[in-house]
ZAMARGU-4260 file (C-alpha; in steps of 0.2 Angstrom, whole numbers, plus 5000, padded with zeros to 4 digits):
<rodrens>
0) 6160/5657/6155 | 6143/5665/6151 | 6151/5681/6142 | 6149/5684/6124 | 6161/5677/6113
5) 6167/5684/6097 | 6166/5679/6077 | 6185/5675/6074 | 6189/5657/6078 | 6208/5661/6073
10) 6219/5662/6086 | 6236/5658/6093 | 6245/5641/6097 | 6239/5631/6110 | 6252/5634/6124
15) 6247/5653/6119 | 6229/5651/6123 | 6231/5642/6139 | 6239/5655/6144 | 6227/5667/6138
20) 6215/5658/6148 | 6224/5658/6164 | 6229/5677/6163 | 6209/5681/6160 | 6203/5670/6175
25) 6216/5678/6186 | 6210/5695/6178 | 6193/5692/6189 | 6196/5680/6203 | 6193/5693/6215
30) 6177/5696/6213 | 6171/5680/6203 | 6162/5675/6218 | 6150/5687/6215 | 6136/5691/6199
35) 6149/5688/6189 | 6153/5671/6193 | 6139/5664/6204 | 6123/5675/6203 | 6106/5666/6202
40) 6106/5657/6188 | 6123/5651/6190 | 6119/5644/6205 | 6104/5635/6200 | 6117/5624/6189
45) 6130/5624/6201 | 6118/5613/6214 | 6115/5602/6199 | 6130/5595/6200 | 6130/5596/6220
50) 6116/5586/6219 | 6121/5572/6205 | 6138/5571/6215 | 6128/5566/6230 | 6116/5555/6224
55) 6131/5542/6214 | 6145/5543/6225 | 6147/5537/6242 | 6150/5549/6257 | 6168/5550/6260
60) 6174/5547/6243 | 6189/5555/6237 | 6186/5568/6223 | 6196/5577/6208 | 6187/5595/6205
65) 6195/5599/6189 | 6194/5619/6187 | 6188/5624/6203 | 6190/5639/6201 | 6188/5648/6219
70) 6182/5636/6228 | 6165/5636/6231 | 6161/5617/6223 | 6176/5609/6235 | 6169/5617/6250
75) 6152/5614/6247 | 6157/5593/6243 | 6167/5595/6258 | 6153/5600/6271 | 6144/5586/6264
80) 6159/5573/6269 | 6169/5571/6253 | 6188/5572/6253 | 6191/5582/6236 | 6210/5587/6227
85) 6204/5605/6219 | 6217/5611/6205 | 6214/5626/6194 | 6227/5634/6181 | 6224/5651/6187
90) 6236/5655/6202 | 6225/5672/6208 | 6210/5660/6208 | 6222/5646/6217 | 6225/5660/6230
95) 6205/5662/6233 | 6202/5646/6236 | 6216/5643/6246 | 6208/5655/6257 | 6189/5651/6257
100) 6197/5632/6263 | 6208/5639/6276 | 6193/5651/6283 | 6180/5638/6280 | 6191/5625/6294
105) 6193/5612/6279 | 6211/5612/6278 | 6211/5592/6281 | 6197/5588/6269 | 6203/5599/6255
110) 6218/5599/6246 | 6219/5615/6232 | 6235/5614/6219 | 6241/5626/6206 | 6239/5611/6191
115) 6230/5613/6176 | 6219/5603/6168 | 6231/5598/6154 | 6242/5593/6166 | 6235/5578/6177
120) 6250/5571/6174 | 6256/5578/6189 | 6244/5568/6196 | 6246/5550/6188 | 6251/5541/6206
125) 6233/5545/6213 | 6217/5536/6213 | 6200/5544/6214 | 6182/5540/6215 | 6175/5553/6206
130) 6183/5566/6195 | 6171/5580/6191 | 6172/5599/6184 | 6156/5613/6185 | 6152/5626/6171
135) 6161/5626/6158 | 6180/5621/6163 | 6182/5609/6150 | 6176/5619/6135 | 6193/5629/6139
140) 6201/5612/6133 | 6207/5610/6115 | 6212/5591/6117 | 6197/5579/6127 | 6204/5564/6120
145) 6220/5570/6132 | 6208/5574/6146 | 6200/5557/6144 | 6217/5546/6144 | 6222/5557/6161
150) 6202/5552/6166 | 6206/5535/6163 | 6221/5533/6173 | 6216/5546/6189 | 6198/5534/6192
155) 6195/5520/6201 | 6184/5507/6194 | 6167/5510/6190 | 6173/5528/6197 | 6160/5543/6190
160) 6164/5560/6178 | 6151/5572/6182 | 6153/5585/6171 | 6143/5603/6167 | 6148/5608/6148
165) 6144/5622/6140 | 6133/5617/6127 | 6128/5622/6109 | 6110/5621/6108 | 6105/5636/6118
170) 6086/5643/6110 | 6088/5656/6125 | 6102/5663/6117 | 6097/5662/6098 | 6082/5671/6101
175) 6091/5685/6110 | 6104/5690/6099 | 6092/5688/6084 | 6079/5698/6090 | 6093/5712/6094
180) 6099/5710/6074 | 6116/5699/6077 | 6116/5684/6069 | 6135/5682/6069 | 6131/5680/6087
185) 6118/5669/6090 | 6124/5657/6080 | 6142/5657/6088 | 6139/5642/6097 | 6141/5633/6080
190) 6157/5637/6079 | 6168/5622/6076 | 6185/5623/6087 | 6191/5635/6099 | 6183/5654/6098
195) 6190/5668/6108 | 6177/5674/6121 | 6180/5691/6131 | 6182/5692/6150 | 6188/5707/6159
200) 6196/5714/6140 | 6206/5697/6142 | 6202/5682/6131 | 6197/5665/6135 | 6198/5652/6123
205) 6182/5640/6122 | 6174/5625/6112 | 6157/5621/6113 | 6150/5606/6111 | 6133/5592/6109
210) 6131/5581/6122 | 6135/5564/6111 | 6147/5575/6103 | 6159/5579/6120 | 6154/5561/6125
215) 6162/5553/6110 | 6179/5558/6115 | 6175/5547/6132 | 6167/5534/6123 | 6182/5521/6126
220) 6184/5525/6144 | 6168/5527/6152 | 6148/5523/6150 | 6137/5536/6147 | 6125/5536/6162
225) 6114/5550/6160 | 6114/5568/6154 | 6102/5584/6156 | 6100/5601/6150 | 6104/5614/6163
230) 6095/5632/6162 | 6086/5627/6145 | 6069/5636/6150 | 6079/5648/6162 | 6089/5660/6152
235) 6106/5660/6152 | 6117/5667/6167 | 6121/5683/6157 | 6102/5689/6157 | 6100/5688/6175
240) 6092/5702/6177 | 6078/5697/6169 | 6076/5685/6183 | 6078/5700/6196 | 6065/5709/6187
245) 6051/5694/6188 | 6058/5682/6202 | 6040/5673/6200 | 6041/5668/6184 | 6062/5661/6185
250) 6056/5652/6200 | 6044/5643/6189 | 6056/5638/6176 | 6068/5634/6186 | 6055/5620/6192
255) 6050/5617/6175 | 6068/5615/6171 | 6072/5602/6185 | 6060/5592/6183 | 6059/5591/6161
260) 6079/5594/6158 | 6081/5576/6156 | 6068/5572/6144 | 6073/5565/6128 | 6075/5579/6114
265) 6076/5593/6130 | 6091/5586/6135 | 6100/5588/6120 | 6098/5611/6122 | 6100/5621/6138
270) 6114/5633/6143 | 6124/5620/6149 | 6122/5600/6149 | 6126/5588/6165 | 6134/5572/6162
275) 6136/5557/6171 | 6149/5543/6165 | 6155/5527/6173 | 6172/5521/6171 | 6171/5505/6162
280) 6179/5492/6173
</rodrens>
């Protein structure tokens, strides 16, 4: 979800773009456990989330991964002793994770189900403890206040959303393309709606968002509990070879980042923002 996006925000109907989505991801499930989906600086936002899910939710909870893509969050939450449901609306990367679970020896703490994330319907008769979804999933979404209904009924009491969100505020990202004379875009990220963002010569619908901005179509279901910039003095994933070039220096922005992310004013910019929310009860 770090690839660059282009200017025209037109596009087909909805049903059309989620199927545009799903065709793209399938596109690079074979190899999206690799730089393209989890190289360095991927990774240092994945354990973000590793890390928030761990320190608010009790060991052995039961766990939603909305988006998971090939597998690598549930299997990871798993080791730790999490029961997680993992769905994804790509059936190629459905297949990948099916098999990371089944080599990994996790069959009985991970369930993995072709659904998509407008469809938790399917799910409506289950209860879990936390629901959450890492890197950009739910900017592929054109209708939160949906996701947030569907939210509502899938969590327990008090249950936690922790989510990673591609967000607007990226200064990495504006300096870039305006130093390499495209303004069209470096300011992409201000898009309003859903712009088309090229994967593999396929397409993938995305939104970006504020933090009190993607919160406020949660606002009615859950308590904002915290939120943080993620990669905000580290550049984005897509420069990662930048970091290969001087490990030293990433290595200390990455601590800079971990430890001031959260700050007031910081947290509003970053790559992506991590948020916490608590079901109201």
């Amino acid at each position: 979800m770090n690839t660059s996006p282009c200017a025209n925000s037109e596009g087909p109907d909805r049903a059309a773009r989620h199927l545009d989505n799903r065709r793209a991801f399938d596109s690079v499930a074979q190899d999206y456990d690799g730089p393209l989906g989890n190289n360095s600086l991927v990774q240092h936002m994945r354990s973000a989330l590793w890390r928030s899910i761990v320190d608010c939710v009790p060991t052995g909870g039961r766990l939603l991964d909305l988006g998971c893509g090939t597998g690598l969050d549930a299997e990871h939450l798993a080791r730790q002793g999490y029961r997680v449901v993992a769905v994804d609306w790509s059936p190629a990367m459905i297949e990948r994770a099916k098999s990371r679970v089944a080599g990994a020896g996790l069959v009985g703490r991970i369930s993995v189900r072709a659904v998509g994330i407008h469809h938790l319907d399917q799910l409506r008769d289950e209860k879990f403890d936390c629901l959450y979804s890492n890197l950009g999933a739910l900017n592929c979404l054109p209708d939160l206040p949906a996701l947030a209904e569907s939210c509502d009924e899938l969590l327990v009491p008090r249950g936690k959303l922790v989510i990673s969100v591609i967000g607007r505020h990226c200064p990495w990202e504006i300096l870039y393309y305006l130093a390499r004379g495209n303004l069209k875009r470096a300011r992409i990220r201000y898009a309003r709606g859903m712009v088309p963002v090229p994967l593999n010569q396929r397409t993938v619908w995305t939104a970006y968002y504020a933090p009190r901005e993607f919160y406020a179509a949660f606002a009615d279901m859950a308590e904002l509990t915290s939120y943080r910039g993620l990669n905000l003095f580290l550049p984005p994933p897509y420069l990662v070879h930048w970091c290969r070039r001087w490990p030293r220096l990433c290595a200390t922005l990455a601590w800079i980042d971990d430890r001031f992310g959260a700050l007031p004013v910081l947290r509003n910019a970053g790559d992506h923002f991590l948020m916490i929310l608590t079901k109201r009860a």
